[in-house]
N, C-alpha and C positions, 0 to 999 in steps of 0.2 A: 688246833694249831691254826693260826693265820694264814691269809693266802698268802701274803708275804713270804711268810715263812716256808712254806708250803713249796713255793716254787723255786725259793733261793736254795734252801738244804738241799734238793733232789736235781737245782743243777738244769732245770727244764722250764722253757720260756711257754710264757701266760697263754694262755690258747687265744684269746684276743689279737696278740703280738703275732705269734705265728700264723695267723690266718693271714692277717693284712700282708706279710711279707711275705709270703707262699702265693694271694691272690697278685701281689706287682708282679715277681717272676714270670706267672703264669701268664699275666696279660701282654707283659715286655715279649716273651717269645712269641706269643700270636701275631702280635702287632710288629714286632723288628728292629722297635725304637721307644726308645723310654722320652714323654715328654713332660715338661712341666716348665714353669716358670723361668728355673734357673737352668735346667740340664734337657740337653736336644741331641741323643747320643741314638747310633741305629747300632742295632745289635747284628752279633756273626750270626747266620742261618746255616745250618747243614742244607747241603745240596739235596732235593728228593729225590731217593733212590729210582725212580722213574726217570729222572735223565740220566744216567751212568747206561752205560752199554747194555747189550746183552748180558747175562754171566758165560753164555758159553764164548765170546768176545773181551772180554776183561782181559787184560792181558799183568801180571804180577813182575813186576820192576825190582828183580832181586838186586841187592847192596852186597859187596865185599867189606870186609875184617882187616884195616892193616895199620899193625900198629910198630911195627918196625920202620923208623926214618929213611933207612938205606930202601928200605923196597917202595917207598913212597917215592924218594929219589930218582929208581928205575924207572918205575910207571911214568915221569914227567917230562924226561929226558930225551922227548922226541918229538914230533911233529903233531903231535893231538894237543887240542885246547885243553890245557887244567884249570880247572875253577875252584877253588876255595872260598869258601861261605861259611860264613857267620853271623849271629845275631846276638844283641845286649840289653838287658834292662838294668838301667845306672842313676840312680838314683831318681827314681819314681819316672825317667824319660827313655825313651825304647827306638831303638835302632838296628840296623842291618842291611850288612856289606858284602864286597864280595873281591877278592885278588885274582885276575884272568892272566895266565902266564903258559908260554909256549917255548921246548927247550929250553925251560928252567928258567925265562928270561920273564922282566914283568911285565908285559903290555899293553894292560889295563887295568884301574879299579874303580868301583864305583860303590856308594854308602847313600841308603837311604832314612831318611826319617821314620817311625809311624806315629802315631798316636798316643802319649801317655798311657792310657787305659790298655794298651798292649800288651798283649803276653811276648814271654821269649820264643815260646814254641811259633807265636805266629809271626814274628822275629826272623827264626831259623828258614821258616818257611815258603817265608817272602824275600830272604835271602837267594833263596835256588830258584823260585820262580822266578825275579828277575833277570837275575845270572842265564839265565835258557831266553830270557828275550833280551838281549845288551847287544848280540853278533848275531850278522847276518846269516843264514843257512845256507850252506854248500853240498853240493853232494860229495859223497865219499871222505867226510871229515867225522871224525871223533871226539867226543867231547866228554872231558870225567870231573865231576864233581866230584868233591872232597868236605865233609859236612863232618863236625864232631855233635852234631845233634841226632843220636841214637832215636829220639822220641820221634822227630821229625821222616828220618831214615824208612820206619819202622812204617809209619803211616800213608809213606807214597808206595811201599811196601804191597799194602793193602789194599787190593783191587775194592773190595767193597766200603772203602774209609768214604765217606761224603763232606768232609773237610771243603769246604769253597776252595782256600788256595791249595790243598791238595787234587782236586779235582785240574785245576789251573795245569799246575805242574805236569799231571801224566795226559793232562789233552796238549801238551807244548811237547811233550815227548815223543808220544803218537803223531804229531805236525813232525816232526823234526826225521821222524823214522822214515814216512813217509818220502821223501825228498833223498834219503840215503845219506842222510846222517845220524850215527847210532851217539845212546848218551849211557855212560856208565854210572855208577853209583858207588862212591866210598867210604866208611866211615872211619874218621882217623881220631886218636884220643884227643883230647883238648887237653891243655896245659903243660904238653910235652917239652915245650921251647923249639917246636918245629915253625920252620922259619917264616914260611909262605903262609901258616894257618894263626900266624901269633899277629903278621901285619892284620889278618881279615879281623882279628878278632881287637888288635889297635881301632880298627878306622868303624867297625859297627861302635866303637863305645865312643868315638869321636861323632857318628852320628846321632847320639844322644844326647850333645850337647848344642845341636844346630836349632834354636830356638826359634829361627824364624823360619823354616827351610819348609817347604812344601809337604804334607805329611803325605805318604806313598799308599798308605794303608789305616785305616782310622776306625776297624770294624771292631768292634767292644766284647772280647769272649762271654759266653752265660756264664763263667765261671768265677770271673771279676765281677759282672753286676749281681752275684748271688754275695758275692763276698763285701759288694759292698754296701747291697741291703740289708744281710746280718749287721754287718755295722751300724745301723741306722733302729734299728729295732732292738739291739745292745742296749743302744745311748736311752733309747725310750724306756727301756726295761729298768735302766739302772736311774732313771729319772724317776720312774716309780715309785723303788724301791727308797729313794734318799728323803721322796715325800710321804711317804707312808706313814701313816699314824700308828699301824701295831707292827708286830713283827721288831720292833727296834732292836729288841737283843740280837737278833740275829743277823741283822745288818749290820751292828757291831762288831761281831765276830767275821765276819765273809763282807767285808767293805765294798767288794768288788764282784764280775762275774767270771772274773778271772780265778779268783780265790776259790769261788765255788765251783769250779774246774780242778783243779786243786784237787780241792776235798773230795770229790767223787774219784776220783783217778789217782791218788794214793793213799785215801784211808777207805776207798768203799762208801759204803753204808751200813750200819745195826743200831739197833734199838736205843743203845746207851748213847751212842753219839748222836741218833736224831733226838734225843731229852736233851741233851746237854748245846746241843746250836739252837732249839726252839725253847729251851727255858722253860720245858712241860716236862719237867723229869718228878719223882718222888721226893721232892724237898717240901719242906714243914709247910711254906708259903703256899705250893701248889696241893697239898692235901689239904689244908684248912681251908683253899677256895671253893673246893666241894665238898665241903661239910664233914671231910673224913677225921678231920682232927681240929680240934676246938681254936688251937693256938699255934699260929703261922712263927713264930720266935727261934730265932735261933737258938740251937741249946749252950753257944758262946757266950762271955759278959760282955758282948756289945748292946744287946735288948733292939735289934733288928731284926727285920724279917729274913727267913733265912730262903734266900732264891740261890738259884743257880750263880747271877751277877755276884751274889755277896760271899759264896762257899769259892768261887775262883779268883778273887779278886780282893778281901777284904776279912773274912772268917780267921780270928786267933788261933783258932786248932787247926786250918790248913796252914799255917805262917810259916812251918817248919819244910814242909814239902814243897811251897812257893818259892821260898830262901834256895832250898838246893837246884831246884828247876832251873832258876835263874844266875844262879855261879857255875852251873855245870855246861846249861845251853849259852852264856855270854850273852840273855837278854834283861830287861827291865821288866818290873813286874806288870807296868801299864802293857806291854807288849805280849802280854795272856789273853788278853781279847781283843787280838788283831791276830786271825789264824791266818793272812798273808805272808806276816813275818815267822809265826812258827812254822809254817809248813816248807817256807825255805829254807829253817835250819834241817831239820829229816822228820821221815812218817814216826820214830818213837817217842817225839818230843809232844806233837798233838794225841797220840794214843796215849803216852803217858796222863797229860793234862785232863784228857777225855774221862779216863779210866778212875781217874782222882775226884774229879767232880763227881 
């Protein structure tokens, strides 16, 4: 079998490819910043756990549960700052706001920018971190955050999280304790049409659209530039595979590495179906290449060689089983060796197909 083939059928990128993308990752975290010609981006760092506090000093920032409008209502309804925070990614650009209201009244809001390459999490994040530096500290004041970002919630949570802007948020906390003002933490549902959390979650997605606005936050997650070196090492792969001189049949069938995603994730793998994507199966053509049988011919009156291409695609004694495959699935007969489109119709149309050849 071809390398081609070899690494399209099983779905796993050329150990070449993966080296070089595993060696940038590697060096992008050392370093903090991917540079090159066209891209000058500094990457998030986890905080080392040597500056976080003692453990027996960590102090755990537990969050309330309130998903009833009326009790969100009560909690607001009096002389503590309420803060509602939200973050958006809208259309490839990322933002996050925040509504500051006192007896139920609005008395301020404020929306920042970040960085396209932003997540929502660091969004949510940098929502609450701000919101804790907007108002001056007093003592004997209260202050409750209201956040439908569980993930976010979850991680200021976590005395051990080293998150940078989590780290931000419970040393603002800890500042703010100190001084005698306490901050609570709540996590309310999103999309409820609750009133005060639907404006934050307006003006984050309005800060998505402020193209020229100062960006607040511009740190690049490992998670995105891993996502988006796969990307880059895809296009190379599948550049490959479009140049490759052997292997064709089976770039024929799996056009994509999508396809061959596909394939691995609802038909598996066995034997019969790696013969029939690699074109190395028991046909006349491939026995007579190794000397096992004198004459490659198909045993049809076309007086061709009989491969896999010509028994799925062209053989007079498959014509009958081709005909019904193709009135029963509603495809064209060209559309047997493009397992994109069968495998979007369902997994028994390609076992079928599989099974026949």
């Amino acid at each position: 079998m071809s390398y081609t083939s070899t690494f399209l059928i099983n779905n796993v990128m050329p150990i070449d490819i993966k080296i070089k993308e595993r060696a940038a990752v590697e060096r992008v975290k050392l370093l903090g910043k991917e540079q090159d010609e066209n891209i000058n981006i500094d990457l998030e760092k986890t905080v080392p756990v040597t500056s976080l506090p003692h453990p027996g000093k960590r102090i755990i920032k537990e969050y309330l549960k309130i998903v009833d409008h009326n009790e969100i209502n009560t909690r607001i309804a009096n002389e503590k700052i309420s803060i509602f925070t939200d973050g958006s990614k809208l259309n490839n650009h990322t933002g996050a706001a925040c509504i500051v209201t006192k007896n139920q009244q609005l008395i301020d809001q404020k929306k920042w920018k970040l960085a396209d390459h932003c997540s929502v999490f660091q969004a949510e994040l940098l929502a609450i971190k701000m919101s804790l530096l907007q108002f001056q500290p007093e003592s004997n004041v209260t202050v409750q955050i209201f956040s439908d970002s569980r993930s976010s919630l979850e991680a200021i949570r976590d005395c051990n999280n080293c998150h940078p802007l989590v780290i931000d948020i419970n040393n603002r906390i800890g500042e703010l304790k100190e001084i005698g003002t306490n901050v609570y933490l709540y996590w309310i549902k999103a999309h409820t049409n609750y009133v005060w959390n639907e404006m934050a979650d307006q003006l984050a997605k309005a800060a998505t659209m402020e193209s020229f606005a100062v960006e607040e936050y511009n740190k690049m997650p490992v998670s995105t530039f891993k996502h988006e070196y796969r990307q880059k090492a895809n296009a190379e792969w599948t550049a490959r595979n479009t140049e490759a001189s052997t292997g064709r049949w089976t770039v024929r069938l799996i056009p994509s590495l999508a396809t061959a995603e596909r394939v691995q994730s609802k038909l598996g793998m066995s034997k019969l179906l790696t013969q029939v994507l690699s074109g190395h199966g028991a046909t006349r053509h491939y026995l007579c290449r190794f000397k096992i049988i004198e004459d490659g011919t198909c045993l049809c009156s076309s007086n061709k060689q009989q491969t896999t291409e010509h028994l799925m695609l062209e053989c007079p004694i498959w014509e009958n089983s081709r005909h019904c495959i193709t009135i029963k699935h509603g495809i064209s007969q060209t559309d047997l060796a493009n397992w994109h489109i069968i495998l979007g119709k369902n997994n028994d149309l390609a076992q079928g197909i599989g099974s026949a050849s």
